[in-house]
C-alpha positions as CSV (number, residue, x, y, z in Angstrom):
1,X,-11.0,25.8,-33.4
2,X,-10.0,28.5,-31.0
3,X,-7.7,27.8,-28.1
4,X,-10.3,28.2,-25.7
5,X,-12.1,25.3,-27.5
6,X,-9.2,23.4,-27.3
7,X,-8.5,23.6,-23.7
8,X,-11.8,23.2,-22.8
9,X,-11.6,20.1,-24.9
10,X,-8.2,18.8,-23.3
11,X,-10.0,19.5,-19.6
12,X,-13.0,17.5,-20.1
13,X,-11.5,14.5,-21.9
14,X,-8.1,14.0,-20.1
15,X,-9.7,12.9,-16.6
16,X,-11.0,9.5,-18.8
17,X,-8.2,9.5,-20.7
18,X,-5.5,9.2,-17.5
19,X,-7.7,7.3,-15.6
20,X,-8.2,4.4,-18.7
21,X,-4.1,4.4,-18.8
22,X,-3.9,4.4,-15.2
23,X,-6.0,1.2,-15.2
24,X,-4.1,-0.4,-17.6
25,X,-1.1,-0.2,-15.7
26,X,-2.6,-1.4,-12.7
27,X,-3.8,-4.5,-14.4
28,X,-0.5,-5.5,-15.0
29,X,0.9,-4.9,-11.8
30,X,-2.1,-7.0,-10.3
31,X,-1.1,-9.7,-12.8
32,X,2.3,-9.9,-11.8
33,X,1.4,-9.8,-8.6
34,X,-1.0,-12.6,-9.1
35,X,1.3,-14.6,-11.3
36,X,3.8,-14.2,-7.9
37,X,1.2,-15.6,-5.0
38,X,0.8,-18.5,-7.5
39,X,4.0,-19.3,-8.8
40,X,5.7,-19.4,-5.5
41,X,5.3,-22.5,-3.3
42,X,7.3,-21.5,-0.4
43,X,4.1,-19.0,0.6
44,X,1.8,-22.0,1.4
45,X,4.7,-23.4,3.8
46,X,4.9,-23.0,7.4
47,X,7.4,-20.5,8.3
48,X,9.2,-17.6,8.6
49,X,9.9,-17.1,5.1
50,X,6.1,-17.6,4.3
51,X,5.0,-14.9,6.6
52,X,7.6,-12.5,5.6
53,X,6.3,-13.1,2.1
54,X,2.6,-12.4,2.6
55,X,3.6,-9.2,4.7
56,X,5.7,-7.9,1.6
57,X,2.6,-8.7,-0.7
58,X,0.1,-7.3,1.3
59,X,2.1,-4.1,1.5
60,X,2.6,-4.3,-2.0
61,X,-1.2,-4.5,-2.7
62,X,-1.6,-1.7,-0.4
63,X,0.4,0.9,-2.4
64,X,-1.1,-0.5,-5.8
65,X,-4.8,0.6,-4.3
66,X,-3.0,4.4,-2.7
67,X,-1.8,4.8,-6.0
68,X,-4.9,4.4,-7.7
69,X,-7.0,6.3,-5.0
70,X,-4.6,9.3,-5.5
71,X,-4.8,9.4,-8.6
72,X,-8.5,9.0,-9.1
73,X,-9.2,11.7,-6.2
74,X,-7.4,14.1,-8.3
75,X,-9.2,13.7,-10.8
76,X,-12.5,13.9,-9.2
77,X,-11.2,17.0,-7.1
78,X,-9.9,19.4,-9.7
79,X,-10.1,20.4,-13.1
80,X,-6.3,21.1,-15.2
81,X,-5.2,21.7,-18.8
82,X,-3.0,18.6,-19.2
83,X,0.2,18.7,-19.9
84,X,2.9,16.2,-21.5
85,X,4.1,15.2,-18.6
86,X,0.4,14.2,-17.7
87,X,0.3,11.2,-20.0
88,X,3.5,10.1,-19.0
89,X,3.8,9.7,-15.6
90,X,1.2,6.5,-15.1
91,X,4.5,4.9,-17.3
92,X,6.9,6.2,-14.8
93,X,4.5,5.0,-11.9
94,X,3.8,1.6,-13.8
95,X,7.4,0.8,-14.1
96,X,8.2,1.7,-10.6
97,X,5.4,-0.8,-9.7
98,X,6.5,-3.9,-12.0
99,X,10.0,-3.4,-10.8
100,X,8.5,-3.7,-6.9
101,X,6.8,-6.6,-7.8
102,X,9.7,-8.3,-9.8
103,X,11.5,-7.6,-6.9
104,X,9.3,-9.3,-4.5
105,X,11.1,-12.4,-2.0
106,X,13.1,-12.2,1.0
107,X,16.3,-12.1,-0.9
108,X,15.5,-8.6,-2.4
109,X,13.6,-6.8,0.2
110,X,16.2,-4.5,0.5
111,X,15.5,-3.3,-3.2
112,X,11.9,-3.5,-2.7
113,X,12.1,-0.9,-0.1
114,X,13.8,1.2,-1.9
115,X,11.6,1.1,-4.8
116,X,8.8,1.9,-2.7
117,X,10.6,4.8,-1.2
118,X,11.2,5.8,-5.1
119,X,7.4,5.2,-5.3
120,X,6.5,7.3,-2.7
121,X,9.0,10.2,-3.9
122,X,6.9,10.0,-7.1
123,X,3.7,10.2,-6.2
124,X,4.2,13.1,-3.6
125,X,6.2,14.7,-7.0
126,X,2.9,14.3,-9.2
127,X,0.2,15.3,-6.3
128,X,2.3,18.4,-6.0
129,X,3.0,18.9,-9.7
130,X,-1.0,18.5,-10.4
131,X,-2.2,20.8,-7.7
132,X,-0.2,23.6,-8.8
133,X,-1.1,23.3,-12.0
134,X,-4.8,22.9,-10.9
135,X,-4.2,26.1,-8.4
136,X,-4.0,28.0,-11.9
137,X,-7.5,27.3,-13.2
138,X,-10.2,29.2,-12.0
139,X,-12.3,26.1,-12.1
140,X,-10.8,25.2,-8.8
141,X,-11.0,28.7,-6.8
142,X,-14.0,27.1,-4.3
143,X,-11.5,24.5,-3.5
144,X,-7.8,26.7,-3.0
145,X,-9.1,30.3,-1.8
146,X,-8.7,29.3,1.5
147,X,-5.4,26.8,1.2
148,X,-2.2,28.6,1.4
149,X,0.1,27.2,-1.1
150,X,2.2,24.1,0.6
151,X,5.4,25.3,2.0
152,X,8.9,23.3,2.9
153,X,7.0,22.2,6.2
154,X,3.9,21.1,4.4
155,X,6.4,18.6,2.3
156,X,8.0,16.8,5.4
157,X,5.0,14.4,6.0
158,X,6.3,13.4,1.9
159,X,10.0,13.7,2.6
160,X,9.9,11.7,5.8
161,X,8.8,8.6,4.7
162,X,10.8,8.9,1.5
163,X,14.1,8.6,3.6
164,X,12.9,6.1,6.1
165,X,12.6,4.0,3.6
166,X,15.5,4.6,1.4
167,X,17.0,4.2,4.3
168,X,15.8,0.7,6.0
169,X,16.4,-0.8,2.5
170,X,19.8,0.4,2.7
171,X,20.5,-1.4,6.0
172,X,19.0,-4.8,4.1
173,X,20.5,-4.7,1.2
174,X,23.8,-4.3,3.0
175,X,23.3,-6.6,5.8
176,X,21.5,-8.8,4.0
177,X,19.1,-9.8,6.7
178,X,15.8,-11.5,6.5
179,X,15.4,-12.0,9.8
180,X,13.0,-10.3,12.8
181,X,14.2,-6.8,11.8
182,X,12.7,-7.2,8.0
183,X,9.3,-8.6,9.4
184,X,9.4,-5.2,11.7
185,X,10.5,-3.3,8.9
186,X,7.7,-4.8,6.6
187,X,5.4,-4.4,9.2
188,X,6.3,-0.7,9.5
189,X,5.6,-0.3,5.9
190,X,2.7,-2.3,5.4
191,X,1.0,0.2,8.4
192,X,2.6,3.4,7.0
193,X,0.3,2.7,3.8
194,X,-2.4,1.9,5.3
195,X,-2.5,4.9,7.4
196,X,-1.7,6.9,3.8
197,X,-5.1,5.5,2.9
198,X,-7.0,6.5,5.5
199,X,-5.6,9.6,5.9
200,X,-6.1,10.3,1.8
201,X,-9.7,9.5,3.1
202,X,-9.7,11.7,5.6
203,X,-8.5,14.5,3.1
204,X,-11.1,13.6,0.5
205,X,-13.7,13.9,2.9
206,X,-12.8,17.3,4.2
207,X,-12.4,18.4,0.6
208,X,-16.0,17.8,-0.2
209,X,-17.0,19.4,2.7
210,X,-15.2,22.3,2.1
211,X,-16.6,22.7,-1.0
C-alpha cells in the first residue's frame, strides 16, 4: 500500500475514530457528574450552599457540551492526516474533566477554577494545533485562502480567559471563601461558556457560508 493510500486511509477513518473516543470520555464525565447531583443531599436544601452548587454544575455541564461541540466542528470543518498526538489528547481533555468534576463542592471551588482555566488552555492548544495542521492539506484551501494565519492578537480572546481564571481560583483557594464573591465568580464563568458556545456557533455558521 502506497503512502498516499495510507493517508488517504488515516483522513477518512480518524474523524469516527476521535469522535467514538471523544464520546467515551464524555460519558464518563456525564456519569460522574450524574453520580454527584445524586449523591449529594445538601443540593435539594434551601440555601446558599445549594445554589452555589447548581451554579458550579451547570457551568460544569456547559464546558462538557463546548468541549464536545469543538471538537466535533473540527472535524466536520476540515480534513488532517492524524497525528499521535491526535489520539491522545481526548485522554488529556477526559482527565482534565473527571478531575473538575471530582473537584466539584464549595470547599474546592478554588481548584475547580483552576482546572477549568487548565481546560480552557487545552482546548485553545488543540484548536490551534489542529488547524495548522489542517492549514497544510489542500483539502481545506476553500476554507483558509482567505484566513490569515492567527497571530499573538488573534490568541488573546484564548489567553484572557485562561488567566482570569487561573487567577479567581487563586484568590479562593487562598481565601478560602464561599461566600457572594464565589457565586459572582461562578456566575462569571457559567456566562463566559455560554457565550463560548454561541460564539463557536456563530463561527460555524460563518464557516459554512464561507465555503
Amino acid at each position: 500500500m502506497s503512502d498516499n493510500q495510507i493517508r488517504r486511509r488515516a483522513k477518512a477513518n480518524f474523524p469516527t475514530v476521535l469522535l467514538t473516543l471523544l464520546s467515551i470520555v464524555q460519558a464518563f464525565a456525564l456519569e460522574l457528574l450524574w453520580s454527584y447531583v445524586t449523591e449529594q443531599t445538601h443540593l435539594y436544601d434551601l440555601s446558599f450552599f445549594a445554589i452555589l452548587g447548581w451554579v458550579q454544575i451547570v457551568a460544569t455541564l456547559l464546558g462538557i457540551l463546548l468541549i464536545w461541540l469543538i471538537y466535533s466542528d473540527l472535524v466536520l470543518r476540515f480534513s488532517w492526516v492524524p497525528t499521535t498526538t491526535d489520539a491522545i489528547f481526548p485522554f488529556l481533555v477526559g482527565i482534565l474533566e473527571f478531575g473538575q468534576i471530582t473537584a466539584l463542592g464549595t470547599q474546592t471551588i478554588g481548584f475547580w477554577f483552576m482546572i477549568l482555566g487548565l481546560l480552557f488552555a487545552a482546548m485553545a492548544w488543540i484548536s490551534q494545533a489542529t488547524m495548522k495542521r489542517a492549514r497544510l492539506d489542500t483539502d481545506n484551501d476553500d476554507f483558509f485562502k482567505n484566513v490569515d494565519p492567527a497571530g499573538w492578537s488573534d490568541h488573546l480572546s484564548s489567553i484572557v480567559p485562561v488567566v482570569l481564571l487561573m487567577i479567581i481560583g487563586v484568590g479562593l483557594w487562598l481565601t478560602g471563601n464561599q461566600g457572594w464573591f464565589a457565586l459572582g465568580t461562578l456566575g462569571f464563568a457559567t456566562v463566559l461558556l455560554a457565550y463560548q458556545i454561541r460564539m463557536n456557533h456563530i463561527y460555524t455558521q460563518r464557516a459554512y457560508q464561507r465555503v
